[in-house]
N, C-alpha and C positions, 0 to 999 in steps of 0.2 A: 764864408772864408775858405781860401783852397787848403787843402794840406798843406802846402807849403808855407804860407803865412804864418800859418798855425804853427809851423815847428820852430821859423826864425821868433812867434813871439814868446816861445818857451825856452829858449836857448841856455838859459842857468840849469833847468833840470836834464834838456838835453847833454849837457858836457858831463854829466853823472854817468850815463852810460859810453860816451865816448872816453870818458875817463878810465872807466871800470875796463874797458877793450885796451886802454891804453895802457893799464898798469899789469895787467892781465901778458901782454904784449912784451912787457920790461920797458917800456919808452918814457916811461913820467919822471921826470927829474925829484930829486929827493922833495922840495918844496911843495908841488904839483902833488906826490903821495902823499904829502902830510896834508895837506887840505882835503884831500879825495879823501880821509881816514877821517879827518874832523866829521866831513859833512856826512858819511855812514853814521858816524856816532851820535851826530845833531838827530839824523833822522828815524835812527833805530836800525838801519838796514845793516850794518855791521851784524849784528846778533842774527838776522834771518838770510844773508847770503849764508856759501858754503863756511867749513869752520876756522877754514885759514883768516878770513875776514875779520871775525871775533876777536881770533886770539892776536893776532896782529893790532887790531884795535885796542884790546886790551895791554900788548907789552907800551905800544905808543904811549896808552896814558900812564900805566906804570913808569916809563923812564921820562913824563913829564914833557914829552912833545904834542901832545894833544891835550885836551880836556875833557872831560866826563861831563857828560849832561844828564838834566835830569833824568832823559827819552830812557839813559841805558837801563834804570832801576825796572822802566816794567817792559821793557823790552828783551830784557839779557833774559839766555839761556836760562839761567838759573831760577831766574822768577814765570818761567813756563811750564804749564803743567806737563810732563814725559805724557809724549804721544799723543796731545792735546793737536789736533790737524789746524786748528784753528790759529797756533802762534808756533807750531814748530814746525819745522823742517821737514821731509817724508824722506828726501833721499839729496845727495851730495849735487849741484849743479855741474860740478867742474868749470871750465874756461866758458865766458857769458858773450855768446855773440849776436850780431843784427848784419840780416843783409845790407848792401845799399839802397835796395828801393823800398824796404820797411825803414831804414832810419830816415829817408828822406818824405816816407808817407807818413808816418805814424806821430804822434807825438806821446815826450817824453812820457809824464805823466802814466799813458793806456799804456806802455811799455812796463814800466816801475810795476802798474797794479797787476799786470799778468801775468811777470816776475814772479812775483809774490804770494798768488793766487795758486799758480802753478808749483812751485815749492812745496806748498803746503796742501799741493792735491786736489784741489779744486780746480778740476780739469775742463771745467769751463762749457760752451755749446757743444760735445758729445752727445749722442747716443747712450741711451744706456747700455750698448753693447760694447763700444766704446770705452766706456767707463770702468765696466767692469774688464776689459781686456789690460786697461791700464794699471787696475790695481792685480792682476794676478802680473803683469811685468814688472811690476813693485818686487813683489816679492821673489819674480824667476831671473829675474837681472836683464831685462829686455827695454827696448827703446819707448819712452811715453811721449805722447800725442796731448797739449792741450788746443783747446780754439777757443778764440773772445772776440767782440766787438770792440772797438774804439768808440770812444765820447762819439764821433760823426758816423759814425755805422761801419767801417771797414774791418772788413774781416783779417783776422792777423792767428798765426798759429805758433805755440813755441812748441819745438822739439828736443828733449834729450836723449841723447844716444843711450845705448845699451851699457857700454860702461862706464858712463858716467861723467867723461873728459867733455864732453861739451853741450851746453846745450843753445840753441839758435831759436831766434826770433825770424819770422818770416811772412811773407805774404804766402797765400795761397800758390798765384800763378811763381814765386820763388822757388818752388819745390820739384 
C-alpha cells in the first residue's frame, strides 16, 4: 500500500493534526474547537500536549461544553507521577507543525506516537551522542532533535526550536 492510501484510509486520525494546525492557526470555527477539545479529552492527549490544552480542556468541561471521560482520570496531569518521563511532559512544544510532504507521506497514527514519544523525551533512533546532546539542551534551553520510523519504515524526524514556540514534524530531505 503507498503512503498515500495509507493516509486517505486514516483520514479521522489525520484531521487531529490538521485540526490541532488549524486551531493552533485561529481558523476552527467554535464547533470544529469544541470537537477538537472532546476528541483531546476522549483520547488523553489534552493532558500530554503543552498546558494551554489541558487547561482549556478542563474550563470546556467545567462550563459544560465538553464531557469528561474516563481517559482523563489516568491520564490528567494530576494522576502523573512529577518527573515521571514516561507520562509527563519534559518541556513546552509551543505551535505543532507538519511539513506537506510529511503530512502527505506519513500517517496520522506514526505522527500522534512521535508526538508523544518526543514530549516525553524519548528521542527515538539517535545516537548516544545525540541523546545525550539533547538532554543537556533540556536543560541549556537549546533546539531538540528527535528521529522514528513509521509503521512502513520511513524515516520522519520532529524538531523543537530553542525556545520553545514551535516544534515541526518533518521528513529528512525537508530539512
Amino acid at each position: 500500500m503507498s503512503h498515500r492510501n495509507h493516509t486517505t484510509t486514516t483520514t479521522k486520525a489525520f484531521d487531529e493534526i490538521t485540526a490541532l494546525m488549524a486551531y493552533e492557526a485561529g481558523e476552527l470555527s467554535q464547533p470544529d474547537t469544541l470537537r477538537l477539545f472532546q476528541h483531546l479529552v476522549d483520547t488523553g492527549l489534552a493532558w500530554k500536549l503543552q498546558g494551554h490544552y489541558g487547561r482549556t480542556a478542563q474550563a470546556l468541561i467545567n462550563a459544560g461544553h465538553i464531557a469528561a471521560r474516563n481517559a482523563r482520570s489516568a491520564d490528567a496531569p494530576a494522576a502523573a507521577t512529577p518527573g515521571n518521563a514516561a507520562t509527563s511532559p519534559r518541556f513546552p512544544t509551543g505551535r505543532i507543525v507538519i511539513t506537506a510532504n510529511a503530512q502527505r507521506t506519513l500517517a496520522a497514527p506514526d505522527v500522534s506516537r512521535g508526538l508523544s514519544r518526543h514530549i516525553r523525551g524519548d528521542w527515538g533512533e539517535l545516537c548516544e551522542e545525540d541523546r545525550r546532546e539533547n538532554e543537556l539542551s533540556l536543560k541549556q534551553g537549546f533546539r531538540l532533535l528527535s528521529a522514528y520510523r513509521a509503521a512502513d519504515g520511513c524515516k520522519f524526524w520532529i524538531i523543537t526550536e530553542a525556545d520553545r514556540s514551535v516544534t515541526t514534524v518533518l521528513l529528512p530531505e525537508d530539512y
